[in-house]
N, C-alpha and C positions, 0 to 999 in steps of 0.2 A: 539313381545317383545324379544324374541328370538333371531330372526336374530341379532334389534340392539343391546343384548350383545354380539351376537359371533362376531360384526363389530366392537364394541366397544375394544373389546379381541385383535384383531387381530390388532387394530389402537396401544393398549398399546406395544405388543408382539414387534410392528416396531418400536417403537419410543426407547422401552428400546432395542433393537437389533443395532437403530439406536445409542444411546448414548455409546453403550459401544464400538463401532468398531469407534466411534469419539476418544474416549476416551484412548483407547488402547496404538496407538501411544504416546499419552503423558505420559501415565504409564512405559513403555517399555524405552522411555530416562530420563524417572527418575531415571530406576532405573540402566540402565548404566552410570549415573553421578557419581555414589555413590560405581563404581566398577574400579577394575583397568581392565590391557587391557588384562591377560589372562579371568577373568572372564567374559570379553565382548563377546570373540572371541569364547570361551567355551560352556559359555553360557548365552546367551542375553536374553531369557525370566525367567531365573531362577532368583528364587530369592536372593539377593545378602547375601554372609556368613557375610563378615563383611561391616558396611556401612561408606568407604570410604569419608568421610568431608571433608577432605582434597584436593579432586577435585573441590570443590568450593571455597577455599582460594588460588589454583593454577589460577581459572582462573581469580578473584579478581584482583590480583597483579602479574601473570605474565603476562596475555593480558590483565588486563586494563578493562576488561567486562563491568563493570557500566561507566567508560567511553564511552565506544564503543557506550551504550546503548542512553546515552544523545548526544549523537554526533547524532546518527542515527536519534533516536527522534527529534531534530532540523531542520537535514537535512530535511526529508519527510514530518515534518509539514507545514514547507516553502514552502517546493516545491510544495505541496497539495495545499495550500493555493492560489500561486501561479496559478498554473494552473485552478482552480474553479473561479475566478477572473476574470482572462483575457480572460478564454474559453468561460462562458460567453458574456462577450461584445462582443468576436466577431461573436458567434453564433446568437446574437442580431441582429447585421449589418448582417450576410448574411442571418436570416431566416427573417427579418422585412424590410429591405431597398433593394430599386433595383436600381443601377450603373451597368456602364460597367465593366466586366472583375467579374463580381459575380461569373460566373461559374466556367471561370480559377482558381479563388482566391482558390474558395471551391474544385476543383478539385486537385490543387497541398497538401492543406491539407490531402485527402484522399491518395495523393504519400506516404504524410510523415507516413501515417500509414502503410505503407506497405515497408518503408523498412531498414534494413536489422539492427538489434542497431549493432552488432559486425563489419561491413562493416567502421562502422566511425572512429573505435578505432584510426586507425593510423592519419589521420588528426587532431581530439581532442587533443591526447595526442601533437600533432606539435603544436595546436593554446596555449592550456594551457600553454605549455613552450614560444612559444612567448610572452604570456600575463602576465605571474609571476601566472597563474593559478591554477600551482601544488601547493598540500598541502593546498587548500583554500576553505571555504566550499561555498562561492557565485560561484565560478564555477563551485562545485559537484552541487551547486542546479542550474544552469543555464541549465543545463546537461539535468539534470532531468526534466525540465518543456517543454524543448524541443523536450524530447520525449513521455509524455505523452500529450501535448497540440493537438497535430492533435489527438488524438483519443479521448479527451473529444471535440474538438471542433464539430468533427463527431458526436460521441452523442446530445451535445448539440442542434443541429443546426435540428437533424432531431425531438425530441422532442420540442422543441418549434416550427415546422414548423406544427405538429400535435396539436397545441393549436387555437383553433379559433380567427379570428383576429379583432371580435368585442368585445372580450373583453379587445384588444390595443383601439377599436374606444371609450368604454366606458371611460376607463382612460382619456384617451385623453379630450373627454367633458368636465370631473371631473376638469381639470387641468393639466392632469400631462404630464413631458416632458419626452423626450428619457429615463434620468438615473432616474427616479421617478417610468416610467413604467415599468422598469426593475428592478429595486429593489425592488419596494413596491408589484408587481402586479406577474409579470413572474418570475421573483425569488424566492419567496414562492410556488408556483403552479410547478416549476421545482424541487422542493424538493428530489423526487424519483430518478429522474436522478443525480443529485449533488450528492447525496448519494453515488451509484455506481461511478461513476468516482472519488468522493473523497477515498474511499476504494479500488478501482486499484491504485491509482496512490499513496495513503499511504505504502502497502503493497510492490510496487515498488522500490520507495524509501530507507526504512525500509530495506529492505534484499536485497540491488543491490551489486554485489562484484565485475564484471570486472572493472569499472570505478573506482573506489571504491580504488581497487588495482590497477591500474596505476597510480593512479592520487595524491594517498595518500600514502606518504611514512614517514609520520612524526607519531609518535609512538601517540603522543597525538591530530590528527588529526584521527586516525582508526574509522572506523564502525564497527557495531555487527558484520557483513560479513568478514569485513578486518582483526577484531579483535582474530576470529577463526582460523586461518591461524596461529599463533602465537605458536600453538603446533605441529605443519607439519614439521616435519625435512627431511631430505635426507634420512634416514634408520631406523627410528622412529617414529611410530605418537601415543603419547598420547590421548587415546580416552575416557578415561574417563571425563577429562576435557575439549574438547570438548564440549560432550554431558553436561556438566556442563554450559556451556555456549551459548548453546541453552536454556536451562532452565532458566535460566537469563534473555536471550534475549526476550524471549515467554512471558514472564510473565506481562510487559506494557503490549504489545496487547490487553491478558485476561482481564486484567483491566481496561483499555480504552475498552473494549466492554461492561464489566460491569457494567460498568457507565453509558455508552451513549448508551446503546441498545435500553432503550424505548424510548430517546429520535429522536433517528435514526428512531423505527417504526412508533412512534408517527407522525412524518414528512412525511414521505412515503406516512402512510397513508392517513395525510391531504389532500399533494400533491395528492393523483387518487380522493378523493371526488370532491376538485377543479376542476380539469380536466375533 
């Protein structure tokens, strides 16, 4: 009895050890939101004399923040969306169907994961301006799904090649066709894995700023990312509201996990019983 309260003790000791070094970071740019920039620089764990508000109606209305926020939010949903869609299907065809050129196909995906996002800048930003693409959010998110597609379709493809393929033969007896099997059957039972590649490729999205800033120049087109730039001067940087708008920006997130955490474990966990 013993031991399990000292393991019990020691499971508490990590978990509250673990929540408060989570936690820390977001305390810490609270509370240089609320401070100007000698007491940031001064000092950044004290706690502030007087609490500056005013760095959240700076970042409000001179970068636009709740704009930013919805901008972003649109962006990464789509593009999330986007990519869990199509990465599917085609992990479908390469982990289920055999044609020629299978290998090539899946092997030049596995290029696409490996190289380089900042290498493409200068081509992108030439096609966008050929295309009328600057300033337009179907190209930020074409962007986007292009680079995360080879790497969910890599997941994808290796997880469902790990699923036994009598229970495509079962379906199949039942009735069901290619898009039947894959939605009703292997789409649910991949659950774990959609999870993960939708949370990379959300949080990508969400906080992407070189594209983001090349591509975007229109005040009411910015991202949270683009939108922070907005206090960066030549000889200047206001950091308090900055840090103001991070805390703006973080705060969907929080909420969207809020929400959807059990529904996220609940799935996961469906998906390994499944499996």
């Amino acid at each position: 009895m013993r031991k399990r309260n000292v393991g019990k003790i020691i499971i508490y000791l990590f978990a509250i050890f673990w929540t408060v070094m989570t936690l820390f970071p977001l305390l810490i740019t609270f509370l240089c939101s609320v401070k100007d920039n000698s007491g940031i620089t001064l000092g950044m764990f004290s706690w502030p004399k007087v609490f500056q508000w005013s760095n959240y109606v700076d970042a409000i209305q001179a970068a636009h923040i709740l704009r930013a926020v919805m901008n972003s939010l649109f962006v990464s949903l789509v593009s999330t969306m986007a990519v869990i869609i199509i990465g599917m299907f085609a992990a479908y065809v390469l982990s289920r169907k055999k044609f020629k050129m299978r290998g090539i196909i899946y092997s030049l995906f596995l290029v696409g994961v490996m190289v380089p996002v900042h290498c493409t800048i200068i081509p992108i930003s030439g096609m966008a301006t050929i295309t009328g693409g600057k300033n337009t959010f179907w190209f930020l998110i074409l962007i986007y799904i292009a680079f995360n597609l080879s790497q969910a379709i890599f997941l994808f493809t290796g997880y469902l090649k790990g699923i036994d393929k009598e229970l495509d033969e079962a379906a199949i007896i039942d009735g069901c066709n290619d898009f039947q099997l894959l939605t009703r059957i292997l789409f649910p039972v991949s659950i774990p894995i959609i999870s993960t590649e939708a949370i990379l490729a959300f949080i990508y999205g969400y906080g992407e700023l070189i594209f983001a800033m090349i591509l975007m120049t229109d005040v009411n087109k910015y991202t949270v990312s683009r939108a922070m730039l907005t206090f960066q001067g030549g000889y200047n940087v206001s950091l308090g509201p900055i840090f103001a708008c991070i805390i703006i920006a973080v705060l969907p997130m929080v909420l969207i996990y809020i929400l959807f955490h059990e529904k996220v474990q609940e799935g996961m966990l469906t998906g390994a019983v499944k499996g």
